[in-house]
C-alpha positions as CSV (number, residue, x, y, z in Angstrom):
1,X,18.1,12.1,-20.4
2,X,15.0,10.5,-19.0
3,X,15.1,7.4,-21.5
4,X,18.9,7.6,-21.6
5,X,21.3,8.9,-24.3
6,X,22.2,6.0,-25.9
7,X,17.7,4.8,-25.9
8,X,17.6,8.6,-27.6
9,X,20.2,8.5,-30.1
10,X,18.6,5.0,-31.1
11,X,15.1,6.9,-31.5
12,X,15.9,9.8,-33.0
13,X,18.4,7.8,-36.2
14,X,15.1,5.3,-36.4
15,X,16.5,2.0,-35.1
16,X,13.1,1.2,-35.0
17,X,10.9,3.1,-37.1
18,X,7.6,1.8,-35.8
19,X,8.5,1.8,-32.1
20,X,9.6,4.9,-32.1
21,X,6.1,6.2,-34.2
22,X,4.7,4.0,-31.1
23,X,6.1,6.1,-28.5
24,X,5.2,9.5,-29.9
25,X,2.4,8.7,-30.4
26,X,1.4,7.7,-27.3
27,X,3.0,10.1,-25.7
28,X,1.4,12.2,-27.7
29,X,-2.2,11.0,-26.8
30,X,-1.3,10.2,-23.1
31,X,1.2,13.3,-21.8
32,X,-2.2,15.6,-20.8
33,X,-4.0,12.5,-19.1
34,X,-0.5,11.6,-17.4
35,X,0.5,15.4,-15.8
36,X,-3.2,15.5,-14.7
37,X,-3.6,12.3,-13.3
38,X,-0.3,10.3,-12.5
39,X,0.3,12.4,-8.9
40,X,-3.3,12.0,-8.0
41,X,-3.1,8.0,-8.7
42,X,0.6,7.7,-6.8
43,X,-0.5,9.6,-4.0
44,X,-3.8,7.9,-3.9
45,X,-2.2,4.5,-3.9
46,X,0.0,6.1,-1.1
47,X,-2.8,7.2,1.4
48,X,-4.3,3.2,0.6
49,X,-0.6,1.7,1.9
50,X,-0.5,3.6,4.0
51,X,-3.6,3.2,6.2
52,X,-3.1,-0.7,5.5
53,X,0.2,-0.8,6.8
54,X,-1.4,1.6,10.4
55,X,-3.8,-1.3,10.2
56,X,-0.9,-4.1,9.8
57,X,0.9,-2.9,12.5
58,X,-1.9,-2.2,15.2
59,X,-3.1,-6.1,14.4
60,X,0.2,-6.8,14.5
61,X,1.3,-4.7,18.1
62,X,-1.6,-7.0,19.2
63,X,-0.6,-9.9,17.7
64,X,2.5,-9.9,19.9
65,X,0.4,-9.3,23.5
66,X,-1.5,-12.4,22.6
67,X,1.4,-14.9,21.3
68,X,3.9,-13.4,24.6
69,X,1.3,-14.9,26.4
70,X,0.9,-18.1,25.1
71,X,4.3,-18.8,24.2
72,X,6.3,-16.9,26.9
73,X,9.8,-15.5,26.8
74,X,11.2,-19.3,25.8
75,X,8.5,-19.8,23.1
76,X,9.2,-16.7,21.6
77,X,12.8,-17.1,21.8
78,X,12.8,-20.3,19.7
79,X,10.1,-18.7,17.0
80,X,12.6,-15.6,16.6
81,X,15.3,-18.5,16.0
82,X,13.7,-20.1,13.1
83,X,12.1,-16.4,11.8
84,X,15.6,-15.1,10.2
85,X,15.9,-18.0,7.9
86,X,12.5,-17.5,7.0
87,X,13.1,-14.3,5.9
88,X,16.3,-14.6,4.4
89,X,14.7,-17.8,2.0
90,X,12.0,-15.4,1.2
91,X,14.4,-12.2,0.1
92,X,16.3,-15.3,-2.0
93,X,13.5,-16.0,-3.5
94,X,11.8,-13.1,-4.7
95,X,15.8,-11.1,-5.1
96,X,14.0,-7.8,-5.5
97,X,11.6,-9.3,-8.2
98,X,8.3,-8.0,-7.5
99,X,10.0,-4.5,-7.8
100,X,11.3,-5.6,-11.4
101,X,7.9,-6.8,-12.4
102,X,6.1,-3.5,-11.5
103,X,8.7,-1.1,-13.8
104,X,8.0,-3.7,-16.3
105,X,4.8,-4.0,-16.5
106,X,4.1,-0.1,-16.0
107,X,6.4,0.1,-19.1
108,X,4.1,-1.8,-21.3
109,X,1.0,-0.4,-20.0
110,X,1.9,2.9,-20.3
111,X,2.7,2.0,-24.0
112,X,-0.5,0.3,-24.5
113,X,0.9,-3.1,-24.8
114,X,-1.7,-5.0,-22.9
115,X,-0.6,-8.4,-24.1
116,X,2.8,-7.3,-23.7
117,X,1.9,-6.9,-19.4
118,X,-0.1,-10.0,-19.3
119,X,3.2,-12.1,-20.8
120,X,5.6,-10.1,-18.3
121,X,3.1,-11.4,-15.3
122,X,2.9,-15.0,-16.6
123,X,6.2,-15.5,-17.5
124,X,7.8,-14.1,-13.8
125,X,4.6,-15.8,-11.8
126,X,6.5,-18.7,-13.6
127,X,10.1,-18.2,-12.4
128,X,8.7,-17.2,-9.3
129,X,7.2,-20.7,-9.1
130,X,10.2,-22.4,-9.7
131,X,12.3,-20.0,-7.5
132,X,9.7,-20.6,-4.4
133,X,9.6,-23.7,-4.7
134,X,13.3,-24.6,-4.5
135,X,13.8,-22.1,-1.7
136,X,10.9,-23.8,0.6
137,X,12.7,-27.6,-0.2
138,X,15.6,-26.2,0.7
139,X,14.6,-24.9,4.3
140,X,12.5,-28.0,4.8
141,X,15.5,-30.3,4.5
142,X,18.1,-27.6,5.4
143,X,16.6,-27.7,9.0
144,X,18.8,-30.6,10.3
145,X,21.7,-29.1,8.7
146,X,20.9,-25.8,10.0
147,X,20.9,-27.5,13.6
148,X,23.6,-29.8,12.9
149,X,25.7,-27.1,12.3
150,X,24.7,-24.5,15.4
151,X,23.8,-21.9,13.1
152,X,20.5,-22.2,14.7
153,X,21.7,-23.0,18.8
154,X,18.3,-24.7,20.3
155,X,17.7,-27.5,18.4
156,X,14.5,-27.3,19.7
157,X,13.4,-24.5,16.8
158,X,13.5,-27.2,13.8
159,X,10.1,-27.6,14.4
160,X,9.5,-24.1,13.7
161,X,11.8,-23.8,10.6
162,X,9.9,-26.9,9.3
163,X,6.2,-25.4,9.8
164,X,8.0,-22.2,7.9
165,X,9.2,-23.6,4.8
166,X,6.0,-23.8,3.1
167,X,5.1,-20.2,3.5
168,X,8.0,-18.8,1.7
169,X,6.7,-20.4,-2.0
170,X,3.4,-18.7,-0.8
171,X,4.8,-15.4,0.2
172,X,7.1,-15.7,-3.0
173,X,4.0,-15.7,-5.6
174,X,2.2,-13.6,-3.2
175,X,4.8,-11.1,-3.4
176,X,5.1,-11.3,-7.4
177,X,1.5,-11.1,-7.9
178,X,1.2,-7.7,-5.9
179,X,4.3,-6.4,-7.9
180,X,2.4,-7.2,-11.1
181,X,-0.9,-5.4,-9.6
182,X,1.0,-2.3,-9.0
183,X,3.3,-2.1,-12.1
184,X,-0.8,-1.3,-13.1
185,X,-0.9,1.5,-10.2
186,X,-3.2,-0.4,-8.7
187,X,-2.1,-0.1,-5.1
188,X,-5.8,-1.2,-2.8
189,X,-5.2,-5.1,-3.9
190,X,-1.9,-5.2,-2.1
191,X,-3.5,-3.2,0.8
192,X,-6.3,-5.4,1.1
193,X,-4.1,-8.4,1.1
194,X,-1.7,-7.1,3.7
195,X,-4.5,-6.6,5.9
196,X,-6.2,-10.3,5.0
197,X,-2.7,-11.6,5.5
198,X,-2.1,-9.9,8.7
199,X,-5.8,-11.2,10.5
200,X,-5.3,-14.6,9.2
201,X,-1.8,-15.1,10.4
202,X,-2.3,-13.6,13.8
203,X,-5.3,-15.8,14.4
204,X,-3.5,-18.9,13.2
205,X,-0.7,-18.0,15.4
206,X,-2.7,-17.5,18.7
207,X,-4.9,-20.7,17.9
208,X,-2.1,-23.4,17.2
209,X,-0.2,-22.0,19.4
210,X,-2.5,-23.1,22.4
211,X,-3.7,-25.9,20.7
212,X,-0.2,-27.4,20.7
213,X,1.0,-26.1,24.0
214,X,0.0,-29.1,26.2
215,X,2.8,-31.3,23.7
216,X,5.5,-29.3,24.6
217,X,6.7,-25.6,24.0
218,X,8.7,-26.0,20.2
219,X,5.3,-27.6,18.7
220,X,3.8,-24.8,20.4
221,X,6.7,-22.0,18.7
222,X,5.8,-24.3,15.6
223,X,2.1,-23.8,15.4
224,X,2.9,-19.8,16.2
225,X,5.2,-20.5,13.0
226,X,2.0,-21.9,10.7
227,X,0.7,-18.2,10.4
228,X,3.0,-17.3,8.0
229,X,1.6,-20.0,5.6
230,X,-2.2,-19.1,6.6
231,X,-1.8,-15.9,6.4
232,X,0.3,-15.5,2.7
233,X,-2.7,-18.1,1.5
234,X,-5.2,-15.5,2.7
235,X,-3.4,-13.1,0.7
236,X,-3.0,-15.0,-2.5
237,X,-7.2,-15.5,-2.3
238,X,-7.7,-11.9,-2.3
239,X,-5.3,-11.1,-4.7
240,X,-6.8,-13.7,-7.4
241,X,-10.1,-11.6,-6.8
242,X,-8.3,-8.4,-7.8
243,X,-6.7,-9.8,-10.7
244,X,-9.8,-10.9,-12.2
245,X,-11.3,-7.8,-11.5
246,X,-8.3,-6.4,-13.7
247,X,-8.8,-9.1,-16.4
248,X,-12.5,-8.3,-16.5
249,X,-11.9,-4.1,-17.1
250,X,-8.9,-5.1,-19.6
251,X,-12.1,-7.1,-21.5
252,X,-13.8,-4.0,-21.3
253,X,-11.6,-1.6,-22.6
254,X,-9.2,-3.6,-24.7
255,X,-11.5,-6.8,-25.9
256,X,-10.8,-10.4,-25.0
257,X,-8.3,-10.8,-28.6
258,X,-5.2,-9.2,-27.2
259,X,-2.3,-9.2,-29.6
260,X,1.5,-7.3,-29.8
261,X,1.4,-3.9,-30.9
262,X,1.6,-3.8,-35.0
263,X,4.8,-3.5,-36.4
264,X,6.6,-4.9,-33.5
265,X,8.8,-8.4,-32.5
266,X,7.3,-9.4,-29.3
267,X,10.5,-10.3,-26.8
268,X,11.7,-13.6,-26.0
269,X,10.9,-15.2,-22.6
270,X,14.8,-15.5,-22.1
271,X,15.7,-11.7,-22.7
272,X,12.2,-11.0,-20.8
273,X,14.1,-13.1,-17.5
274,X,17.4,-11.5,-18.7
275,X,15.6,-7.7,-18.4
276,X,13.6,-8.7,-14.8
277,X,17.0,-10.0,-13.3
278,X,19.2,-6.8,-14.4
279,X,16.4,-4.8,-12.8
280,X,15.7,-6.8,-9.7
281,X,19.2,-8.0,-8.6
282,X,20.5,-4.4,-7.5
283,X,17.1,-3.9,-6.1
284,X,17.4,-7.4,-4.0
285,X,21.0,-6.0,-2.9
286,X,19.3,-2.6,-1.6
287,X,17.3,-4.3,0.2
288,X,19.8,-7.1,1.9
289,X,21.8,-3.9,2.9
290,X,19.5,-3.2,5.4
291,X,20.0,-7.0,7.1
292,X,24.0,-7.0,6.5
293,X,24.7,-3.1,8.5
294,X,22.2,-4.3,11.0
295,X,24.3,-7.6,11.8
296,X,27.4,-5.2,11.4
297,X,26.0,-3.0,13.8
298,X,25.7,-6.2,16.1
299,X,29.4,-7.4,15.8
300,X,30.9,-4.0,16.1
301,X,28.8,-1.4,18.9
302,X,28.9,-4.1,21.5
303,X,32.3,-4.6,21.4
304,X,32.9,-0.9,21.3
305,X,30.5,0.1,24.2
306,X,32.9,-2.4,25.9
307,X,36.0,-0.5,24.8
308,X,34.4,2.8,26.3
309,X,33.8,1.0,29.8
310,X,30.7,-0.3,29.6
311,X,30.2,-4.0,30.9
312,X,28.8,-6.7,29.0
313,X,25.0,-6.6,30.3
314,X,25.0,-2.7,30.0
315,X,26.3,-2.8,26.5
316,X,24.0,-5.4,25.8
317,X,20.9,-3.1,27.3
318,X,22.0,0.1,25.6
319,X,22.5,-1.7,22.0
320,X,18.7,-2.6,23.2
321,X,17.6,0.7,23.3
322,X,19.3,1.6,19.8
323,X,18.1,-1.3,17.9
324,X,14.8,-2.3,19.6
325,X,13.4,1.2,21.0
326,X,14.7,3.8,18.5
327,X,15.1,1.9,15.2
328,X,11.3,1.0,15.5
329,X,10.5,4.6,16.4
330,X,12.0,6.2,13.3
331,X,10.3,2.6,10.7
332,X,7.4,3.9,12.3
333,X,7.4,7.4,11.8
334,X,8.2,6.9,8.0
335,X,5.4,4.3,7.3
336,X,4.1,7.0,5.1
337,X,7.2,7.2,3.1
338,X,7.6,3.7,2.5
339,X,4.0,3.6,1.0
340,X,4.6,6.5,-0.9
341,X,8.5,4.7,-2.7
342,X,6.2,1.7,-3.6
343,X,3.5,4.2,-5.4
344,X,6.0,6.1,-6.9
345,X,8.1,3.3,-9.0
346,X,5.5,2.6,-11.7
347,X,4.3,6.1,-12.0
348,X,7.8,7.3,-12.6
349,X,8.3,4.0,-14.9
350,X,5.2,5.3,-16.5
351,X,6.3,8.7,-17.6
352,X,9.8,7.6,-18.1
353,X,9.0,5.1,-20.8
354,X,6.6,8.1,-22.7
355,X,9.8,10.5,-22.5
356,X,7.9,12.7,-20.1
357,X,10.3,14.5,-18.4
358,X,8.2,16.9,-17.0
359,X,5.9,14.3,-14.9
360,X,9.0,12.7,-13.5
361,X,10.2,16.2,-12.2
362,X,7.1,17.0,-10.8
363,X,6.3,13.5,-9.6
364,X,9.4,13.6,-7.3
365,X,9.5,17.1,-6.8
366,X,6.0,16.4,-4.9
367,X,7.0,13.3,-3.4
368,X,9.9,15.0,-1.8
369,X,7.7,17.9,-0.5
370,X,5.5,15.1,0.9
371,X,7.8,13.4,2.8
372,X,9.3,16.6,4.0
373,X,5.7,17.4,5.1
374,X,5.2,14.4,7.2
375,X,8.9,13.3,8.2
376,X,10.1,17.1,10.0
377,X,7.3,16.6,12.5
378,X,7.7,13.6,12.9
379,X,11.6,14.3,13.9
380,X,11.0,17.6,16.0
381,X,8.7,15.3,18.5
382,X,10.7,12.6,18.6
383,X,13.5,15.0,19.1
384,X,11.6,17.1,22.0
385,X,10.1,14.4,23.7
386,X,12.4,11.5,23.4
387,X,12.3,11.0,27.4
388,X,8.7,11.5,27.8
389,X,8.2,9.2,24.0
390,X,10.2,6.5,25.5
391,X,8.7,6.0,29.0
392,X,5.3,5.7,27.4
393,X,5.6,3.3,24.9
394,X,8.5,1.2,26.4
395,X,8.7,2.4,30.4
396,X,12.8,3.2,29.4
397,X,13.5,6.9,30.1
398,X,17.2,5.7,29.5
399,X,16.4,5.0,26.1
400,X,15.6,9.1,25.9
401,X,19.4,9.6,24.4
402,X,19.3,7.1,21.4
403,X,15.9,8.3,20.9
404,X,16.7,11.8,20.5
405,X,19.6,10.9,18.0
406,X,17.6,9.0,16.0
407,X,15.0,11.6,15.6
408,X,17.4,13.2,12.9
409,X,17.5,9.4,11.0
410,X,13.4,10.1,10.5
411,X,13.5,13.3,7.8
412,X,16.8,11.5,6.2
413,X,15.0,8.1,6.0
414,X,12.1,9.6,4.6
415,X,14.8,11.3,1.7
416,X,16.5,7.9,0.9
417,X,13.2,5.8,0.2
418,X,11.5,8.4,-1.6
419,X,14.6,9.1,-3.9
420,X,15.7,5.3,-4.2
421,X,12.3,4.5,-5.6
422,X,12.3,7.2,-8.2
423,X,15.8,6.4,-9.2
424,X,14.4,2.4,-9.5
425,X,11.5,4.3,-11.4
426,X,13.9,5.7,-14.0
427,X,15.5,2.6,-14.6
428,X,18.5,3.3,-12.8
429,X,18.2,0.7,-9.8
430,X,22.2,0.0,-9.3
431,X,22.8,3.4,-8.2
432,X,21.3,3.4,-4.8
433,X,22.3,0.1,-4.1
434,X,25.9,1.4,-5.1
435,X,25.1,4.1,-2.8
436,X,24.1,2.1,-0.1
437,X,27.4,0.3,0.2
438,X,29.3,3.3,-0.1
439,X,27.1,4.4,3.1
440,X,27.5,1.4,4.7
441,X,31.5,1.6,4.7
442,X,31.6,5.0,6.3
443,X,28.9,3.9,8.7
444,X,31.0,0.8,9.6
445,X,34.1,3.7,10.1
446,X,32.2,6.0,12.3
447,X,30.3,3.2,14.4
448,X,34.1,1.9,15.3
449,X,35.0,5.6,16.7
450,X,31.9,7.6,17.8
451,X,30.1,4.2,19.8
452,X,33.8,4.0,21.7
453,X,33.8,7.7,22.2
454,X,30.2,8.9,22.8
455,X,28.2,5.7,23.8
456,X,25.1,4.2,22.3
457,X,24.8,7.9,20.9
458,X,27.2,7.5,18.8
459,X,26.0,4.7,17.6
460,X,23.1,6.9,17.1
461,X,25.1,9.1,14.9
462,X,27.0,7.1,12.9
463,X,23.1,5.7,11.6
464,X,21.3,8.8,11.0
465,X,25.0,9.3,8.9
466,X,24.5,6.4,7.5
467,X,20.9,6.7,5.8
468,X,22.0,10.6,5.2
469,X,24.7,9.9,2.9
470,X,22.8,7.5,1.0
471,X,20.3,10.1,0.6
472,X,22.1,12.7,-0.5
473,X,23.8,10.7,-3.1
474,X,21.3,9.8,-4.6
475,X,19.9,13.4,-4.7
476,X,22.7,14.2,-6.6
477,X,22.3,11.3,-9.3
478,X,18.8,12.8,-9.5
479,X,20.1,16.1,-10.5
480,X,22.3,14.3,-13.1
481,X,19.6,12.4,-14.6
482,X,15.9,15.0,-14.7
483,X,17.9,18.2,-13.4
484,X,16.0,17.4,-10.2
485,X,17.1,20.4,-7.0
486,X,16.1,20.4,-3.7
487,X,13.3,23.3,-3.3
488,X,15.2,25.8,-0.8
489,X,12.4,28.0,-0.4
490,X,10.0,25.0,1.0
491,X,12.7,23.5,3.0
492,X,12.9,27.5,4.5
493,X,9.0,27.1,5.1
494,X,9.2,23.7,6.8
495,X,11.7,24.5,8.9
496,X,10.2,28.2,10.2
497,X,7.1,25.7,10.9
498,X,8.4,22.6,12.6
499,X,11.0,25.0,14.9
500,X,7.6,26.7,16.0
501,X,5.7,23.7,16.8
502,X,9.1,22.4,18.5
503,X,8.5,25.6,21.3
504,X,5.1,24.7,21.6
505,X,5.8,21.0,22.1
506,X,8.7,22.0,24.7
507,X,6.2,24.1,26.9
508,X,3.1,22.7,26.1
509,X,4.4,19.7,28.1
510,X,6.1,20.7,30.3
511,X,3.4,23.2,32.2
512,X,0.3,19.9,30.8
513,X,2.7,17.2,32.9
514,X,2.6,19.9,35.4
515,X,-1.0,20.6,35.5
516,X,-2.3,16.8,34.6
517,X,0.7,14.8,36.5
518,X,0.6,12.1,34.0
519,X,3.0,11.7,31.1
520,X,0.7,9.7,28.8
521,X,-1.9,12.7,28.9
522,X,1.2,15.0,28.8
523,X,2.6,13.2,25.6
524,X,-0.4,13.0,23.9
525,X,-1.6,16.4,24.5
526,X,1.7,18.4,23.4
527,X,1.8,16.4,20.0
528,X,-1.6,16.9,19.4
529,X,-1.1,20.7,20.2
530,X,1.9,20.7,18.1
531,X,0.6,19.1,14.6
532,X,-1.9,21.8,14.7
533,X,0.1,24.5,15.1
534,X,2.5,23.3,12.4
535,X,0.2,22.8,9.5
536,X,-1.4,26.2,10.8
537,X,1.8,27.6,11.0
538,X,2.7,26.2,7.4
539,X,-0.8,27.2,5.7
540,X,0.0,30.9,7.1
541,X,3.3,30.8,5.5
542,X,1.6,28.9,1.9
543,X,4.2,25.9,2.9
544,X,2.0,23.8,1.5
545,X,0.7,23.8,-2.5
546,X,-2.7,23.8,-3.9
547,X,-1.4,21.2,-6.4
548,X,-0.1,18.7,-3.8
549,X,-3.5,19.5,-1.7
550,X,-5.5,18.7,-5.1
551,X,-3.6,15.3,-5.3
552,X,-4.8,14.1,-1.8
553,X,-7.9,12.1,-2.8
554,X,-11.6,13.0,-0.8
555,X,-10.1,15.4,1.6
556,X,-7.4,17.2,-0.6
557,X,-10.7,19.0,-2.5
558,X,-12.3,19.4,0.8
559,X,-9.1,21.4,2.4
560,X,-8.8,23.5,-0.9
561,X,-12.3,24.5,-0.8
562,X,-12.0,25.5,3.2
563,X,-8.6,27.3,2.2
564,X,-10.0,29.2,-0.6
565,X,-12.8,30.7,1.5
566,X,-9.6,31.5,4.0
567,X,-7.8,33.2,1.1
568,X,-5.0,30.8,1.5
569,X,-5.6,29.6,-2.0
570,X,-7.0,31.9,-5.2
571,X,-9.9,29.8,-6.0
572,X,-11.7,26.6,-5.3
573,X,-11.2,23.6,-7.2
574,X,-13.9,23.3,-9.4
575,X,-13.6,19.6,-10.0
């Protein structure tokens, strides 16, 4: 099942004797080191992501305090013109590539082909090249036409498309080479650069940004514009460290004469392109889903929070508090989850390619549990305290309803990234993006009805729908293809935990903003109050596994050591 049918059939009558001797083999030799090892390395590469992308964002928050103040409301209006095409050139240009180039290259590690990885990286760092390259000459002289044509209204932001063009053949390799890195599960190179890229591109931002203030406010939005360029250059530096630290422990452990395996007709370059495309176009159209339902959600909730009564400027502030309050609530609650689906795609390549079934059902079972572990939290504060959330991060207690909605989008958005990624990691990347359309449709269907019926709420609703049938479809293609079923029992245990800490959340605020007067202390108190008692709650219950605890690098062993002198756990890890 795991290597498909048709891949097994081909095995097992010998379509290739000494491949398929290859793969046992390997298997053979690997499958112990893989089920001991592979969680720890995912999960390990997610707690590195994930700290860099806290770290990304904080600089980033900050980032934003600094350039608002330089730039002001018109500065920032004309960089946020020119930033869409930006980022629409750069999705064209990489079309899900770096994704492809991580299955790929965890494919022919895991089988030992060494030279094999290197000529997957050279050869895409190659199309990528070309790809980048065309993409930033055609933003560079697309800017007039862009302008020309009122796609872009102030013609005053072709200065800022201009200074952007040359980042997206930077951000293109940059992107390519960190999909390369991780295809070898090596997940603190793209870390580190996302922080180096972050510093560099805030400080170039801030800097040209004032320097080129006194010659008028679109060279100033331009020179906010150059810290994409700086900052993907930082990036690419630090990456060409890491990859000669790889190239120096492939000398070490493989010798400098690399060669294909024995036996075995190394691919061409065309059916090596031909292989990253059919991987990374589906993945590309996952990911301009997200773009295309949030333009959607533009052209229809308006117009329908008009058809309910609303009048222009209150539908205007309401689809606000959706899309620029609540949406960035529930990315930010799941930043944990989206470093866990990039960790997860190249171990699940890995174990797919040996025919290890078992380490891709365990792989995701874990990664499921994980996000269930950080996500229903997550959703039972934003849930409780959607008011009290709301007027301390954005002073907009109205905002409390599409908050409180979109709490139930956090747990389902955790679901759908962790299960797209594994179905990506077991080569099946057209069926979420498949999914994501069908999701799309019905979200386009209930948006229509529920915004003109319940508000921005609806709106709410037909979202958290949205993700939630994408989800669950693609839970169901999981079943089909590793047997993989939700684990009832931990769901059970979650949920007894998180409806616990929701009471304590409810109360504990409630008598704190009583006693204290302030609803910053308040907030922060009740969740702190309330994380505690849910991983109490769920140790008490054993909601949470030695095995996944075990996985957790430095402080997994020193929880299961804590927890065994408790009697939560038999015995301490020895290792």
């Amino acid at each position: 099942m795991l290597v498909g049918r048709q891949d097994l059939l081909w095995l097992q009558r010998g379509g290739c004797g000494e491949e398929k001797k290859q793969v046992q083999l390997i298997k053979t030799q690997t499958s112990t080191q893989t089920k001991e090892n592979n969680g720890a390395t995912f999960l390990k590469g997610t707690l590195i992501l994930t700290v860099a992308g806290i770290v990304v964002k904080v600089i980033g928050s900050l980032n934003w305090i600094f350039v608002s103040r330089v730039l002001g409301g018109e500065g920032i209006g004309l960089y946020q013109m020119a930033f869409p095409i930006y980022f629409l050139a750069f999705n064209i240009s990489t079309a899900g590539v770096p994704v492809a180039i991580s299955i790929i290259t965890a494919e022919k590690v895991a089988l030992k082909d060494i030279w094999g990885a290197k000529r997957i990286f050279h050869i895409s760092m190659g199309l990528m090249f070309v790809t980048g390259i065309i993409c930033s000459i055609l933003t560079y002289f697309g800017a007039d036409w862009l302008i020309k044509w009122q796609i872009i209204r102030d013609p005053r932001a072709y200065y800022a498309v201009v200074a952007l063009a040359p980042a997206i053949f930077f951000v293109t390799i940059l992107a390519s080479s960190r999909g390369y890195l991780q295809g070898w599960q090596r997940m603190t190179p793209t870390g580190v650069s996302q922080i180096a890229e972050q510093i560099f591109r805030v400080i170039t931002m801030v800097v040209f940004a004032q320097m080129l203030l006194p010659y008028g406010i679109q060279f100033a939005a331009a020179g906010a514009s150059l810290g994409a360029l700086a900052g993907a250059v930082a990036g690419l530096l630090v990456l060409i460290y890491f990859h000669w630290q790889l190239d120096r422990d492939i000398k070490s452990v493989y010798g400098t004469h690399l060669a294909p395996p024995s036996g075995t007709k190394p691919e061409t370059a065309l059916k090596i392109m031909k292989r990253i495309f059919k991987l990374a176009l589906p993945v590309s159209a996952t990911s301009i889903m997200l773009p295309i339902v949030a333009n959607l959600d533009l052209i229809i909730v308006p117009q329908r929070l008009e058809a309910a009564g609303y009048s222009v400027n209150e539908a205007t502030k309401l689809f606000g508090y959706l899309t620029g309050m609540a949406v960035p609530l529930v990315n930010l609650a799941t930043i944990l989850t989206a470093a866990l689906a990039v960790s997860i795609v190249p171990a699940i390549s890995e174990a797919r390619v040996l025919g290890d079934h078992d380490s891709c059902f365990n792989q995701t079972a874990a990664a499921i549990r994980i996000s269930n572990f950080i996500c229903f939290p997550a959703f039972m504060i934003v849930l409780i305290l959607a008011v009290p959330i709301s007027t301390l991060i954005y002073n907009a207690p109205d905002a409390g309803p599409a908050v409180w909605v979109s709490a139930f989008s956090i747990v389902l958005l955790g679901l759908h990234q962790v299960t797209t990624a594994v179905l990506q990691g077991l080569g099946h990347p057209t069926v979420p993006m498949v999914n994501m359309i069908i999701a799309a449709a019905v979200k386009v269907v209930l948006n229509w009805f529920f915004t003109a019926r319940f508000g921005i709420m609806g709106a709410a609703w037909a979202t958290a729908a949205d993700i939630g049938i994408a989800a669950f479809i693609n839970l169901y293609f999981l079943y089909h293809y590793i047997n993989y079923k939700m684990e009832l029992v931990q769901i059970i245990k979650n949920t007894f935990a998180v409806a616990i800490m929701g009471a304590v959340l409810y109360f504990a605020y409630i008598f704190l903003f009583g006693w204290l007067g302030s609803n910053a202390l308040a907030t922060l108190c009740a969740v702190l109050l309330g994380c505690i008692v849910y991983v109490v709650v769920l140790i008490a219950i054993k909601g949470v596994l030695e095995s996944d605890m075990a996985a957790i690098p430095i402080i997994g062993r020193i929880a299961i050591k804590i927890l065994s002198r408790l009697g939560v756990f038999n015995s301490p890890k020895s290792n």
